[in-house]
N, C-alpha and C positions, 0 to 999 in steps of 0.2 A: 313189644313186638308180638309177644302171645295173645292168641285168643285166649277170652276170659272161660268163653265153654268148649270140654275137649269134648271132641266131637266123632273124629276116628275112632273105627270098631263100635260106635253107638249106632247101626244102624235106624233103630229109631229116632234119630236127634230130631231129624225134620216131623219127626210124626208119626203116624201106627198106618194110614193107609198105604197104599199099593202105589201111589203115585209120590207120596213123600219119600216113601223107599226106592224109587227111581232115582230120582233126585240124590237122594246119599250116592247111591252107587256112582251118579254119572260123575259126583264131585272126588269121591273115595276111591272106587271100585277102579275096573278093566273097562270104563268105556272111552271113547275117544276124547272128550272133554278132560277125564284127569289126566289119558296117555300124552293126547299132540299137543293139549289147549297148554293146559298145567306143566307138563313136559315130564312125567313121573315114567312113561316110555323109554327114557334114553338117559336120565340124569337126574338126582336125590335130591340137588340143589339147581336155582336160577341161577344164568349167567350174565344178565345183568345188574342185579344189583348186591351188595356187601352189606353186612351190618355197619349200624353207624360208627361205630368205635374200634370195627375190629376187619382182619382183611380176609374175612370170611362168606364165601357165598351164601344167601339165604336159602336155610333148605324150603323143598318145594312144600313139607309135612306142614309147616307151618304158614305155607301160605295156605294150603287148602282149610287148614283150621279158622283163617282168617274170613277166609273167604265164604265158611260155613258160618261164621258167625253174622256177617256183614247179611246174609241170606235171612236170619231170625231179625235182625233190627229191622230189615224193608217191608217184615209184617207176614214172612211164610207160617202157612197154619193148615192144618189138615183139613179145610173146608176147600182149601184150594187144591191139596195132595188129591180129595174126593174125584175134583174136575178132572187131574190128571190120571187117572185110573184106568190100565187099558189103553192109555194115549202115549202110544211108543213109536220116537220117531224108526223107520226103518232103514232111511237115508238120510246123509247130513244134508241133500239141499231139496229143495221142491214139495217140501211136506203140506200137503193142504191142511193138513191140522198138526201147532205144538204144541207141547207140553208149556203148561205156564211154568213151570220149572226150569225149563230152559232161557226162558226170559231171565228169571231171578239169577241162575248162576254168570250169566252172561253181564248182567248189568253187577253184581258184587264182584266177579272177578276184574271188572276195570276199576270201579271203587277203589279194592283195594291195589290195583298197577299204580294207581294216584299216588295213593298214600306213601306208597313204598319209595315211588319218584320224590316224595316232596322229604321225605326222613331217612329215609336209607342213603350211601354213598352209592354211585353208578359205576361202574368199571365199563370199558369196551369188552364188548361181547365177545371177539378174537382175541380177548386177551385171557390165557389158557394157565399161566402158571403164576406165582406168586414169585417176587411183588406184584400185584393187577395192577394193568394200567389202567388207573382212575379219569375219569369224565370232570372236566371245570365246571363243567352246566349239564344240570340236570335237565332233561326235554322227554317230552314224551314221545318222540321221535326215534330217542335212542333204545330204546326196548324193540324186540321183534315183534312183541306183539301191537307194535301200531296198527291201526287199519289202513292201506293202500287201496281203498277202493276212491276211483275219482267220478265225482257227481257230475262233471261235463261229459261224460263220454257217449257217444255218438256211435250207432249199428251200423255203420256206412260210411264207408271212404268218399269225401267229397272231393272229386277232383277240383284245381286250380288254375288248371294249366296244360299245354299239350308240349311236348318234348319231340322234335322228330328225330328218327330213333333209326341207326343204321347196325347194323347186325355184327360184330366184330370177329366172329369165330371163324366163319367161311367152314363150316363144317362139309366136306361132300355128301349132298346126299344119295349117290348111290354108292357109293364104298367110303364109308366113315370110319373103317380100320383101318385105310390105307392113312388116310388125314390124321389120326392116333401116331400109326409107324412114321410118318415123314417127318423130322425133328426140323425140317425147312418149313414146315407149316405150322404159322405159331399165331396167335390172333396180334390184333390190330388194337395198340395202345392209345384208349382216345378221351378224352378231359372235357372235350366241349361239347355242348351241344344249344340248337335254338328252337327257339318255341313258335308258337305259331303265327306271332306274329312280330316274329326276327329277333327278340332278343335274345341276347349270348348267357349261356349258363355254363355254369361248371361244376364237374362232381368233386364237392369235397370230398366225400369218404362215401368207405361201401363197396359192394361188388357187383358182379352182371355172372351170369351164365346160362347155356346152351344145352337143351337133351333133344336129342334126338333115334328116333324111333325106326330101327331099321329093320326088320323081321322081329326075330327073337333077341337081335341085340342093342343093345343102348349106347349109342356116343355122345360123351359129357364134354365139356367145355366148363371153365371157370378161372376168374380172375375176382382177385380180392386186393381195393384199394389202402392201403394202409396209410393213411396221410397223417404227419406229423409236420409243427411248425418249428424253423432252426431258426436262430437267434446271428445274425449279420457275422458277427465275429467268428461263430463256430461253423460256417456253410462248408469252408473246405476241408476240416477236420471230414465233415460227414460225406464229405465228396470223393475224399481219398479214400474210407473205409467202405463206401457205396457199392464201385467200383466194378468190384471183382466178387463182393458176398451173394451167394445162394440164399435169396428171401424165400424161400420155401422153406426155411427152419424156423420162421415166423420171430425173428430177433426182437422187435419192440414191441412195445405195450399193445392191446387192442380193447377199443370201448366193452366193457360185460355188459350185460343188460341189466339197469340200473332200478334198480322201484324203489328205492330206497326214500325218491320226491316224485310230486305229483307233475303232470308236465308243467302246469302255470305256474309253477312254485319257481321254476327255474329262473334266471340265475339267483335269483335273490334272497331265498330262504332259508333261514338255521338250518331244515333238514337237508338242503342239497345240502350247506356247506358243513353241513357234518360229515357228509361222504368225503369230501373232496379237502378233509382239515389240512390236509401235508402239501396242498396246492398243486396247481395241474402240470409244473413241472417236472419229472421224473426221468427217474435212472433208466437204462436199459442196456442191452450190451453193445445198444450204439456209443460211440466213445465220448459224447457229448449229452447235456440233459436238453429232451425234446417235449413237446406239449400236442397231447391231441389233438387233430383238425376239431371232430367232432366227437359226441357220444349218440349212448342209446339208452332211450327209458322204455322200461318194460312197462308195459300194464297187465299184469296178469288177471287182476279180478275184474270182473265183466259183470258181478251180480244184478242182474234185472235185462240183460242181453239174450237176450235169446236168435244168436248170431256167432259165428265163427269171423264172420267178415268187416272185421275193425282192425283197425290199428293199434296192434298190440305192440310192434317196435317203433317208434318214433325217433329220429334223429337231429340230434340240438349240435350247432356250433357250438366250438367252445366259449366258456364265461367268457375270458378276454375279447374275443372278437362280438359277444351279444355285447359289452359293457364300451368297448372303443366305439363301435358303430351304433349303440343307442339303438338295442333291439329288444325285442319281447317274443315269448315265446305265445303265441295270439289260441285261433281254434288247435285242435291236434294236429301235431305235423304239418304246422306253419309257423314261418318266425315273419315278424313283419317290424317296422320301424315305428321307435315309440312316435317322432313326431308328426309324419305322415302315415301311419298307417300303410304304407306301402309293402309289398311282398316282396320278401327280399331273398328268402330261403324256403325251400321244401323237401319233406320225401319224396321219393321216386314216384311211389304209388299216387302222392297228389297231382305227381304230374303227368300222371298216363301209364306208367313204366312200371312192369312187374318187375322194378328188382329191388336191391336191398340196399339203401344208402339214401343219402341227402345232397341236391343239387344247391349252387347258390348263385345268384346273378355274377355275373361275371364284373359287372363295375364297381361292386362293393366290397368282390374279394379284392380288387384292385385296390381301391380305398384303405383296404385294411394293412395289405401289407406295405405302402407307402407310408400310412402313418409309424407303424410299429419298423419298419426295415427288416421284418422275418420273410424269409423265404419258405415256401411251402412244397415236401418232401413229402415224394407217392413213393412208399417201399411195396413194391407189387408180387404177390407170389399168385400161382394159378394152377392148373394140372388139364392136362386132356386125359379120356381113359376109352376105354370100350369092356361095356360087359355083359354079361349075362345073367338077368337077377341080379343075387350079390355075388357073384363071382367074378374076379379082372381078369379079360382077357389075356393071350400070351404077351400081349404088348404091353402088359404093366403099365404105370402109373407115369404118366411124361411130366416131369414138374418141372415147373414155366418161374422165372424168376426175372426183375427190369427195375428200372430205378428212374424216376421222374426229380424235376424239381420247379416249379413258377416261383417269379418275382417279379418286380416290376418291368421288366427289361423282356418277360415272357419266359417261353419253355424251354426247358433245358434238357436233354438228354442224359441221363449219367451210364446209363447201363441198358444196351439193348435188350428187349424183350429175347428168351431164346429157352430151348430144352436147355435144364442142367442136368448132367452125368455123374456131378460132383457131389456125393452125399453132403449134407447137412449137418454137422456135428448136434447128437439132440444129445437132450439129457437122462443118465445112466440108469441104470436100477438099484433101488438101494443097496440090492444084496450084490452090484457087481462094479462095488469101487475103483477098479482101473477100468471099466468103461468098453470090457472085451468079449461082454454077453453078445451085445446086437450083433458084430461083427462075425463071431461064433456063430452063429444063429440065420446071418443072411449067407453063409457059406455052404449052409450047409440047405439053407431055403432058395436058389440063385432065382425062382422066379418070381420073387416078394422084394417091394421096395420099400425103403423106410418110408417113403410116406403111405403106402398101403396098410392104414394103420388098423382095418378088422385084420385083415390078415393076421396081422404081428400079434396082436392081442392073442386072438386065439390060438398060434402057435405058443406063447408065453404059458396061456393055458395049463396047454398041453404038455410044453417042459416042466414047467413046475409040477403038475400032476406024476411027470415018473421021478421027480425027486423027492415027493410027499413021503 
């Protein structure tokens, strides 16, 4: 596992010029490469992988030793340190001129990622204490330092499609605090919509919202679709618990944004189904296990973009329903059918629509839930507000809570959209085990609501600070 040459504290190991002694530093020293690449910033050892025999994180000292070495076998020699001389990147990206240095430690640090994946044991990265939980299959996937950049990506949102698109909030605009105060005015709960030339679409997941601009104050509007699929048997288990719950305390799961796979990777690839090993069924504090409509894949790296204006969230059906209806995850933020090629599903933004979520034709969500017999659960939470900058108005935070459900049979209503008054049981503070901080705390705050969560925060701040 040791390198054969120690190389730490040699700052000459690479060489005598100015540019080989770059290069130590950048692999040794304080620069960003040994702090975020290497990880000697936050941690003495890697946490993905273990010595082979023992259940021990590899420390990071001896990767870098490794890594210096693998640096001398690809041929570094002070003819090349000469080049590098004075050649100091000033920023990690845009440099019209690098360091050939950089090259080298860049190509020996995955070298040896290689090696380490093919002889070392893996552990999962979240796994914090011992015993680690160990990886069956070793992938290069499972290391964080995979690269996430995807070579299809596109500077431009191609639309697909027009959505006509009716406005759900009815915000007033000339008194949009009154529309805040009136708990009679709550927006309009709506699933379908059609395109331009009449087909029926439906929003599986996602949300829509409203700002509007009224002197110096702002009225917001927002709902956020939570969709989950129930399984035949357990409908009215989750019908009776539906009911009467405050979804503004945001009870079940919700898609994170996923880079963990590339979009075309989906459904099919070791790296999605490494994320998703425990299967897309899950717990929640709904009293039954439900399965996300949809998720969301990040793309965060854009290298060679020179553009804000892509599709950095993209939204995939879930496996089951691409895998039952024989779908592919096609350009970005399109799903279409392996056999025809037909479009079957999109983001919003492909289809006109600045919001955030994914529509799908309406005869195939049909399709899907006659074949499987799951019913399809909108847990809706939302808020209106009015403010000032960041400050909330006196009318505080109005949270909006409803309950949908489609199946074959069509729409069901479980729980009228409406203000709740009814706080939300959320979760405590570590340091206040019976749960009697917040309640303490909005007693004495009456014109903060738990979901006014800058507020809270920075009063938490502030408490904490006179009890420092």
């Amino acid at each position: 596992m040791k390198a054969e040459v120690k190389a730490f504290g040699n700052k000459e190991f690479f060489g005598k010029t100015q540019g080989s002694k770059i290069l130590y530093e950048s692999v040794f020293g304080f620069e960003d490469f040994a702090r975020y690449i290497i990880g000697t910033n936050s941690s003495i050892t890697n946490h993905s992988f273990l010595y082979p025999n023992r259940d021990e994180e590899v420390l990071l000292s001896e990767i870098q030793e490794m890594v210096a070495q693998r640096i001398i076998e690809m041929g570094w020699n002070d003819v090349l340190g000469d080049y590098d001389n004075n050649r100091y990147s000033q920023n990690r990206y845009d440099n019209k001129k690098e360091r050939l240095g950089k090259k080298y430690q860049w190509l020996a640090y995955y070298n040896i990622l290689g090696r380490l994946t093919d002889h070392c044991q893996m552990k999962d990265r979240w796994s914090w204490s011992k015993p680690y939980k160990k990886l069956v299959n070793r992938y290069p996937w499972c290391i964080s330092e995979t690269s996430y950049f995807d070579p299809t990506l596109e500077d431009e949102v191609k639309p697909v499609g027009t959505l006509l698109y009716e406005n759900p909030f009815g915000i007033d605009n000339e008194n949009g605090r009154e529309w805040v105060r009136d708990n009679e005015k709550v927006p309009v709960v709506r699933f379908e919509y059609k395109d331009e030339v009449g087909m029926e679409w439906v929003r599986l997941y996602g949300y829509e919202s409203e700002n509007v601009k009224q002197n110096s104050i702002e009225i917001e509007g927002f709902l956020f679709f939570n969709s989950h699929f129930v399984k035949l048997e357990d409908a009215e288990k989750v019908i009776g618990w539906a009911e009467e719950k405050n979804f503004y305390g945001r009870w079940l799961r919700e898609s994170p944004d996923i880079y963990q796979f590339l979009w075309n990777e989906y459904p099919w690839s070791d790296s999605y189904k490494f994320v998703f090993e425990d299967g897309e069924w899950e717990e929640s504090e709904c009293p039954v296990n439900t399965m996300l409509a949809a998720i969301i894949q990040l793309q965060e790296d854009k290298k060679g973009l020179d553009t804000e204006d892509y599709l950095s969230n993209a939204y995939l059906p879930c496996a089951d329903m691409m895998n039952v209806l024989g779908l592919y995850a096609a350009e970005r933020g399109v799903i279409r059918t392996i056999a025809d090629d037909e479009i079957v599903a999109a983001s919003f933004r492909q289809l006109g629509l600045e919001k955030g979520g994914i529509a799908i034709k309406k005869k195939y969500l049909c399709e899907y839930l006659k074949k499987t017999g799951y019913k399809l659960f909108y847990f809706i939470m939302g808020e209106k507000l009015a403010k000032i900058s960041t400050n909330i108005t006196s009318e505080g935070i109005k949270e909006l809570s409803a309950c949908w459900y489609m199946d074959v049979d069509g729409w069901h209503e479980v729980q009228h959209i409406a203000v709740r008054t009814d706080k939300p049981k959320r979760a405590v503070r570590e340091d206040d085990e019976d749960g009697t901080w917040l309640d303490e705390f909005l007693k004495k705050n009456p014109d903060v609501t738990v979901g006014d969560l800058s507020h809270t925060d920075k009063a938490i701040e502030k408490e904490d600070g006179k009890n420092d």
